[in-house]
C-alpha positions in Angstrom: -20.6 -18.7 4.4 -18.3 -22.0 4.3 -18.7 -22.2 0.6 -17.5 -18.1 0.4 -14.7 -19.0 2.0 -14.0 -22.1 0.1 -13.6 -20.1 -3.1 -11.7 -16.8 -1.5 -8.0 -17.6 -1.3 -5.8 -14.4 -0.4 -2.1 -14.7 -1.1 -1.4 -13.7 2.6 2.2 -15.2 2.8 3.4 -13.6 -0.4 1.8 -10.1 0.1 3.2 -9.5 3.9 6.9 -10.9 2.4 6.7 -8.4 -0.6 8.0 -5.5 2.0 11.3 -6.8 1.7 11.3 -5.1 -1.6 10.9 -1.5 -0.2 14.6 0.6 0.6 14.9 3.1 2.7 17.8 5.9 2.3 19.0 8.3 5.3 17.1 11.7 6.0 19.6 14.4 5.6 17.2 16.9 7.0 15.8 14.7 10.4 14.8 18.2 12.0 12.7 19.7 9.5 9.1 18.8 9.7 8.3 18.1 5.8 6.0 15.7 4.0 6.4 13.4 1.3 3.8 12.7 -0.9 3.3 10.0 -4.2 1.3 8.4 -6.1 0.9 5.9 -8.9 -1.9 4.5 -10.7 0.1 1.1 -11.5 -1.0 -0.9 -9.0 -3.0 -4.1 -9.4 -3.8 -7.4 -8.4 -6.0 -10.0 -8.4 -9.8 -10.2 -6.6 -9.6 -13.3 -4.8 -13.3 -14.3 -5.7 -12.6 -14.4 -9.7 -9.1 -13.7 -10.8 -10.0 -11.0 -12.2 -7.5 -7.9 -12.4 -8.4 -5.1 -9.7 -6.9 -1.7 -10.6 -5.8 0.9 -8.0 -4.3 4.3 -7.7 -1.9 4.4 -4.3 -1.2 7.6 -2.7 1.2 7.6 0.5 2.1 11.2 1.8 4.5 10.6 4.8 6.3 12.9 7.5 9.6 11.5 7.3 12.3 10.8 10.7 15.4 9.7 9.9 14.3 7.5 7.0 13.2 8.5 3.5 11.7 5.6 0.8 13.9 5.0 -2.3 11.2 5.8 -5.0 12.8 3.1 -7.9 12.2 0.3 -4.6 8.5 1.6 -4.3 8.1 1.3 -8.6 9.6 -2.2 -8.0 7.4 -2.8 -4.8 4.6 -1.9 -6.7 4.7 -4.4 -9.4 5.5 -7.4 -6.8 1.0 -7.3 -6.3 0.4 -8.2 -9.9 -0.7 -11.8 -9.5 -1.3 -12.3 -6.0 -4.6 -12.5 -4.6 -6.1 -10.5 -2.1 -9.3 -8.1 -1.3 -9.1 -4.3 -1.5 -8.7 -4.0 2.3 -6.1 -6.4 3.0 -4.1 -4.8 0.5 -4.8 -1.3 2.0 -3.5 -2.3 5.3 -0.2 -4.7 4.1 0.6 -1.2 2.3 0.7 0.9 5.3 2.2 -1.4 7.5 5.2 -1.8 5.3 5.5 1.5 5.1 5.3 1.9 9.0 7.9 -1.2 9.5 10.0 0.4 7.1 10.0 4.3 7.9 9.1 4.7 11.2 7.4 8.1 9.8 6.2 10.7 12.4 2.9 11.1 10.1 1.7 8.3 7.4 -1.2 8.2 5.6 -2.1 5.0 2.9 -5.2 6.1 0.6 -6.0 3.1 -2.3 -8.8 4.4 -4.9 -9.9 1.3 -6.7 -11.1 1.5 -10.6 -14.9 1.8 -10.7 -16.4 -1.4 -10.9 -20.2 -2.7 -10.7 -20.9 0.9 -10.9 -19.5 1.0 -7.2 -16.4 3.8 -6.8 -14.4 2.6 -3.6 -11.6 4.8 -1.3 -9.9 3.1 1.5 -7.4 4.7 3.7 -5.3 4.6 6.7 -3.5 7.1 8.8 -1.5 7.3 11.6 -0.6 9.8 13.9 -3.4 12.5 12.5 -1.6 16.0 13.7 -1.2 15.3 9.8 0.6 17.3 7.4 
């Protein structure tokens, strides 16, 4: 187990500061009740055990307050994982609390579909406040 560790370094420092990337803009409509959904399929970084490139598609869908996420921010937020470190799961839940710090959403859901890979096809997600959308 010491040796597994040994050879797994995350890029924990650098992935939680990445959030200062994110913008937010106001919500001209606070009342209404509406989601937001996105999603990209440019998302990657590194697999802390090799190096080697993971690939992911993100999907946030969010019930917005009095905040809304400037989209060119998220592109730009986005590209900041390239060549950091870090296991499917960490990732997942760095995502969604960025989102969370940032927003304040009354409904936020954080799904990451990772590439195929070993024959293995992976979904993580988190969500918060379930009355969903």
């Amino acid at each position: 187990m010491w040796a597994l560790w040994f050879i797994m370094s995350e890029d924990l420092d650098k992935l939680k500061k990445i959030g200062k990337t994110l913008e937010k803009l106001p919500n001209k409509f606070p009342q209404a009740d509406f989601p937001v959904e996105f999603e990209s399929s440019e998302l990657t970084a590194l697999c802390p055990f090799t190096g080697h490139p993971d690939f992911y598609t993100l999907k946030v869908i969010y019930k917005p307050d009095k905040s809304v996420v400037e989209l060119k921010s998220v592109k730009l937020y986005i590209e900041k994982f390239r060549n950091l470190r870090t296991t499917h799961e960490t990732l997942l839940n760095i995502i969604f609390e960025h989102f969370k710090s940032l927003l304040s959403p009354r409904y936020l859901l954080v799904e990451l579909k990772v590439n195929v890979r070993g024959g293995i096809k992976t979904t993580l997600y988190r969500e918060e406040n379930s009355s969903g959308c």
